[in-house]
C-alpha positions as CSV (number, residue, x, y, z in Angstrom):
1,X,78.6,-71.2,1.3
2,X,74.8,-72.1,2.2
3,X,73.8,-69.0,1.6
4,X,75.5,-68.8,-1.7
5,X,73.8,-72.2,-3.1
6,X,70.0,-70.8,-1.8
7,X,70.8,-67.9,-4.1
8,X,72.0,-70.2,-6.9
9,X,69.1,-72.9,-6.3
10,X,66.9,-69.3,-6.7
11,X,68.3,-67.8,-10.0
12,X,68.0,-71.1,-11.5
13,X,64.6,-71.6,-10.4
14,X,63.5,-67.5,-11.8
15,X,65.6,-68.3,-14.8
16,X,63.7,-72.0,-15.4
17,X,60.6,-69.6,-14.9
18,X,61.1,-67.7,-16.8
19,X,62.3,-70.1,-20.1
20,X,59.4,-71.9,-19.7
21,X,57.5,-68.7,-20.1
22,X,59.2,-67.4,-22.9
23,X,58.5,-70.9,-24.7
24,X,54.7,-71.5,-24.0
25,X,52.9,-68.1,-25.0
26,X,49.7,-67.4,-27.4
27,X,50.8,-64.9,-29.7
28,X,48.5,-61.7,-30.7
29,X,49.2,-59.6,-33.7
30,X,49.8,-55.6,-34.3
31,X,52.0,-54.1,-31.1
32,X,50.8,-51.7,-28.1
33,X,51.1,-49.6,-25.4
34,X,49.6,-50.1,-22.1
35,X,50.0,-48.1,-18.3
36,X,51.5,-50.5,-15.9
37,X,48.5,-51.0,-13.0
38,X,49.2,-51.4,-9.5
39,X,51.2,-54.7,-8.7
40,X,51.7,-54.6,-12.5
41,X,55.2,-56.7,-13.0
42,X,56.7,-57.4,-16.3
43,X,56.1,-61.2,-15.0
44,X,52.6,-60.5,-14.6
45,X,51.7,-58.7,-17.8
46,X,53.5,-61.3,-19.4
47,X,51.6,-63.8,-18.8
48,X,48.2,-61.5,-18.9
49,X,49.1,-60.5,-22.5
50,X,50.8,-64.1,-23.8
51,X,54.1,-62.5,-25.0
52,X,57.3,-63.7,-24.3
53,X,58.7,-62.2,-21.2
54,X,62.1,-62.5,-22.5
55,X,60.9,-60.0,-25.3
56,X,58.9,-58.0,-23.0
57,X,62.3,-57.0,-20.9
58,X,64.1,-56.4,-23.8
59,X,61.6,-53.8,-25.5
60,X,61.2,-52.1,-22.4
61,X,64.8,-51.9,-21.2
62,X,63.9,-53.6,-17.7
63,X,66.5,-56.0,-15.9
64,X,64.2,-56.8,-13.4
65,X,61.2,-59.0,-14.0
66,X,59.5,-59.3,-10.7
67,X,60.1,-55.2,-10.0
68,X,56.8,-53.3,-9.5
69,X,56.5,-50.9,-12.4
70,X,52.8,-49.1,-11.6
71,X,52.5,-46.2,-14.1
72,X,55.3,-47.3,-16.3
73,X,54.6,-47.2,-20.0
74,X,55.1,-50.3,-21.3
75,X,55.2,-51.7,-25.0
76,X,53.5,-55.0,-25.7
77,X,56.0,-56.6,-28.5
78,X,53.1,-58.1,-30.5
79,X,53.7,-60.2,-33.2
80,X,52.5,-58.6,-36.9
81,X,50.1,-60.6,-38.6
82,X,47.0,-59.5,-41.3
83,X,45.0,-62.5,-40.3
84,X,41.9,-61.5,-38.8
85,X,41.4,-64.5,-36.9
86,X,43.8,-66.4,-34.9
87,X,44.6,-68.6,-32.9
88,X,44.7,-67.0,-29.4
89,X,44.6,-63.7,-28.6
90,X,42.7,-61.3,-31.1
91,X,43.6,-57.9,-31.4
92,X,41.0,-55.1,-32.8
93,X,42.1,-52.1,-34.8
94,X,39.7,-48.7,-33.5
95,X,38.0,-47.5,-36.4
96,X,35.5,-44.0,-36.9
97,X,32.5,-45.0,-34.8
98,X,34.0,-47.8,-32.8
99,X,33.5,-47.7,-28.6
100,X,34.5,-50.0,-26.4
101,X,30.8,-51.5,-25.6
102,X,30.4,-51.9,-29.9
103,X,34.3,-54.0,-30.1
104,X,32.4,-56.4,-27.0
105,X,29.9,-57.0,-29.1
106,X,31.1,-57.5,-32.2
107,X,33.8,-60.1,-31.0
108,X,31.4,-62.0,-28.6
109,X,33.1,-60.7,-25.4
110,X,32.6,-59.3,-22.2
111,X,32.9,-55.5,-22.0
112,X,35.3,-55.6,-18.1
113,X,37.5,-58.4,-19.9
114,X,38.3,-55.9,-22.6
115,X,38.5,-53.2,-19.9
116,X,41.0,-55.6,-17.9
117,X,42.9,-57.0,-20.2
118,X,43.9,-53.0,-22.0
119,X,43.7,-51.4,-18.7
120,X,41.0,-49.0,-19.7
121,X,38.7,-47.0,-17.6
122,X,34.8,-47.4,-18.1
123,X,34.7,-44.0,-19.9
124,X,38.2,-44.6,-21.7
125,X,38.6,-42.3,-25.3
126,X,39.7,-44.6,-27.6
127,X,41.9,-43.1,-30.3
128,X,42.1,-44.0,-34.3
129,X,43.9,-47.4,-35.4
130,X,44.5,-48.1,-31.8
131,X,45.2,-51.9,-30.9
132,X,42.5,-53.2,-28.4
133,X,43.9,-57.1,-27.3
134,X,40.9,-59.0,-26.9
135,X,39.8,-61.7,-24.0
136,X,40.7,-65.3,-24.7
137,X,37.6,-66.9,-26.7
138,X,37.1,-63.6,-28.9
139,X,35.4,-64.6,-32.2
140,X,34.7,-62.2,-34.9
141,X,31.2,-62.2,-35.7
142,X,30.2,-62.1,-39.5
143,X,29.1,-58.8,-41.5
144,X,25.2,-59.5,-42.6
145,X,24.6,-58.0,-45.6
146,X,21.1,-56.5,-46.2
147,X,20.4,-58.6,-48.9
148,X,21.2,-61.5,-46.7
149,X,18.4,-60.3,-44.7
150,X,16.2,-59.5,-47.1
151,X,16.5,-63.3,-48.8
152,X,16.1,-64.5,-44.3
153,X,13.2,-62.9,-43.9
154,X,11.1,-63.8,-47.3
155,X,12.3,-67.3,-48.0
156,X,13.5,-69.0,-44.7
157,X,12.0,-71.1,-42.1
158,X,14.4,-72.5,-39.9
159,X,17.8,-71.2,-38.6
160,X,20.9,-73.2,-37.6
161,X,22.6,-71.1,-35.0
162,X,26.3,-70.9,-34.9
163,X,28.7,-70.0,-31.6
164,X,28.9,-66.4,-32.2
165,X,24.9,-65.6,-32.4
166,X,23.0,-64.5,-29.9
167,X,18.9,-64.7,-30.1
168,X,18.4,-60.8,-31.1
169,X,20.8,-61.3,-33.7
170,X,18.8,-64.0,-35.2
171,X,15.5,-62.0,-34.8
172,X,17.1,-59.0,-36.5
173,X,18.1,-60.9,-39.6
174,X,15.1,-62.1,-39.7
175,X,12.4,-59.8,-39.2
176,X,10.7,-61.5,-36.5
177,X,10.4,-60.8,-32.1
178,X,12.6,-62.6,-30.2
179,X,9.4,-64.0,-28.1
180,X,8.2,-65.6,-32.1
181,X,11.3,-67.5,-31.5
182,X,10.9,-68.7,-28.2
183,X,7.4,-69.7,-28.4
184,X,7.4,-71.7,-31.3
185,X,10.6,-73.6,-30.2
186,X,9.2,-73.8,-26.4
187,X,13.1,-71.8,-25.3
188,X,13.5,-71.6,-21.5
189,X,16.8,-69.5,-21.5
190,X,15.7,-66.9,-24.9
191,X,19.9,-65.5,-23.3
192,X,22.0,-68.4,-24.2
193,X,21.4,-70.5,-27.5
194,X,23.8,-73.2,-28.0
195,X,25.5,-73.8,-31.4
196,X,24.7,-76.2,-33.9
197,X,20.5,-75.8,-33.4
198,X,18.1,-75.6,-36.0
199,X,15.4,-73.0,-34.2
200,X,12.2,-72.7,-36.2
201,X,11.0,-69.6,-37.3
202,X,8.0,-69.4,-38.6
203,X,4.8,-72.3,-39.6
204,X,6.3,-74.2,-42.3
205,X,4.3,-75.0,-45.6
206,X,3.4,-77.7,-46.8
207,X,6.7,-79.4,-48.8
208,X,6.9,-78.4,-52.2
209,X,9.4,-80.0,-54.5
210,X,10.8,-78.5,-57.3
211,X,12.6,-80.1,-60.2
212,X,15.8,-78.3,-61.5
213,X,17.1,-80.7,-64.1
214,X,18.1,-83.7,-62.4
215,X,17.5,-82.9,-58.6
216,X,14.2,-82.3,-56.8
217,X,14.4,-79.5,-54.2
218,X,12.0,-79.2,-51.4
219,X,11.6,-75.0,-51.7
220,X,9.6,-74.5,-48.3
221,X,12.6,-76.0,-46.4
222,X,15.3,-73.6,-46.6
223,X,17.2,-73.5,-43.7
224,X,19.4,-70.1,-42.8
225,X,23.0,-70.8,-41.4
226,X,26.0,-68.1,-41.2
227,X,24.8,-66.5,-44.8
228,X,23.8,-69.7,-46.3
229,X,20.8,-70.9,-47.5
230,X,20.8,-74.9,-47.0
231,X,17.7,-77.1,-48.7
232,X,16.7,-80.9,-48.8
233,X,17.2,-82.2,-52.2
234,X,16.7,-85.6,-54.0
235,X,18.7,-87.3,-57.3
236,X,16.2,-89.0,-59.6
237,X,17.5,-92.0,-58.0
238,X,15.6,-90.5,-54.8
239,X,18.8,-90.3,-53.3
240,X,18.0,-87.9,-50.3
241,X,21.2,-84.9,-49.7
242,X,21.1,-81.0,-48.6
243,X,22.1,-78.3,-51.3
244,X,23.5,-74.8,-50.2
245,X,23.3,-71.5,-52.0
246,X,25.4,-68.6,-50.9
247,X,24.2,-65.6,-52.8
248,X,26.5,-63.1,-52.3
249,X,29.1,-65.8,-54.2
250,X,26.4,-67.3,-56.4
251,X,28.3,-70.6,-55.5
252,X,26.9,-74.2,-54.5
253,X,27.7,-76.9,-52.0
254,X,26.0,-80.2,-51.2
255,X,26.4,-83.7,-49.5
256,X,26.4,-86.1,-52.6
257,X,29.5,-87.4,-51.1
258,X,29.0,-89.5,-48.6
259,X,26.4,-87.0,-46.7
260,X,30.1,-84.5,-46.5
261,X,30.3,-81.3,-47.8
262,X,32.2,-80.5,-50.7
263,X,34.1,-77.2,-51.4
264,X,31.8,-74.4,-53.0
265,X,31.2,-74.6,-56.8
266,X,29.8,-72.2,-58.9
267,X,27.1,-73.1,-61.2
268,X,27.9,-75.1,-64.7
269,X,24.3,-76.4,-66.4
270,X,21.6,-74.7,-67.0
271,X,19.8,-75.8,-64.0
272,X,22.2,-74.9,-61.5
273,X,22.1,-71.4,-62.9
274,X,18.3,-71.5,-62.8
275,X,18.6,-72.5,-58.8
276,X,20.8,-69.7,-58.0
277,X,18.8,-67.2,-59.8
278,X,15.1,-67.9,-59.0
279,X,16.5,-68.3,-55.2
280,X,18.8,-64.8,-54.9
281,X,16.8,-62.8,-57.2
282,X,13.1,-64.0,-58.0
283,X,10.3,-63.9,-55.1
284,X,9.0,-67.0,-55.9
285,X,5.2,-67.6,-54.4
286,X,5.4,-71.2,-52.6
């Protein structure tokens, strides 16, 4: 009778487990197919790869959760979503060109968590529209267009770094050495930058303001910031706020309310066309 209660008091203890897992899980999009590793249990990948385990067992026909299944193939029931970003896991779609050390990269990751978490090898082929399930933390790091770059490099003197940059990125876009950077912002560690910095770039001029209808905009003060181009303004009221430009949009933002930003407008007078044009397409000597 003892006996029979310690297996009761176990099942319901597995089963509690095993609900609880079921219930709190970060969901990934797309579905794959991994190789079960050694000590690999349905349990453990469960957890590894945020599913439910309940789902896990019941895609791959397995009674058992806590059985060892080393070499078993075994389908990841992953939820189907066509947002890029979400929250939790990420998932990566292999495209022509793509290796493992480029998908590290491009999400911000470490190259052995991608290996881990897919069970890869070092050397691993990686096949067409296959699903790689990114580490925990994986942010997708912007496209930079070459205009983008072009604008950086001509009109920009400062750059506000965001959490997926690193410092080579920021020299690449623009056109300056890594050592530029660190010297004229006296950098110890030129490996991490921490988000939310404004890192100069080059000597500054001296300010010059420009008047576009009713605003005054300080043109040797653009700052760069995730494909932005962000400037200190005035009303004629002297009213100090920042204006941004994005150029591939030809919209506008500023803080006229209450130093927030509002949502991106696209130009309406004359002089908010005139910004947006002699900023994106002029080379305007300043």
């Amino acid at each position: 009778m003892i006996k029979k209660i310690k297996i009761n008091i176990n099942l319901f203890y597995l089963n509690s487990i095993i609900f609880f897992l079921s219930i709190f899980t970060l969901h990934v999009n797309a579905e794959t197919k991994i190789i079960a590793k050694s000590g690999d249990t349905l349990l453990k990948i469960s957890k590894q790869y945020g599913v439910s385990l309940k789902e896990l067992m019941y895609k791959n026909n397995f009674n058992d959760a806590t059985k060892i299944i080393e070499g078993k193939v075994i389908l990841i029931p992953l939820e189907n979503n066509d947002k890029d970003i979400k929250v939790g896991n990420l998932t990566h779609k292999v495209v022509v060109g793509d290796t493992l050390y480029k998908i590290a990269r491009t999400y911000n990751v470490n190259l052995k968590d991608i290996i881990a978490i897919n069970n890869l090898g070092n050397n691993s082929f990686l096949e067409l529209e296959q699903i790689i399930v990114l580490p925990k933390g994986a942010i997708y790091k912007k496209a930079i267009s070459k205009k983008d770059i072009k604008l950086a490099s001509k009109k920009v003197f400062y750059h506000q770094t965001s959490k997926t940059e690193d410092l080579l990125t920021i020299a690449e876009i623009h056109k300056i050495s890594i050592e530029e950077i660190s010297v004229l912002n006296n950098l110890n560690n030129i490996v991490k930058i921490n988000p939310n910095v404004r890192l100069k770039l080059r000597e500054t001029k001296s300010s010059k303001w420009l008047k576009y209808g009713s605003l005054m905009i300080n043109w040797a003060d653009w700052t760069y910031l995730d494909g932005n181009y962000i400037a200190q303004s005035k009303t004629k009221k002297n009213k100090s706020f920042h204006l941004a430009l994005n150029c591939k949009n030809r919209v506008l933002n500023n803080t006229l309310n209450n130093s927030y930003w509002t949502s991106w407008y696209f130009p309406e007078t004359d002089f908010e066309f005139k910004i947006v044009n002699d900023f994106c397409d002029q080379d305007l000597k300043i």
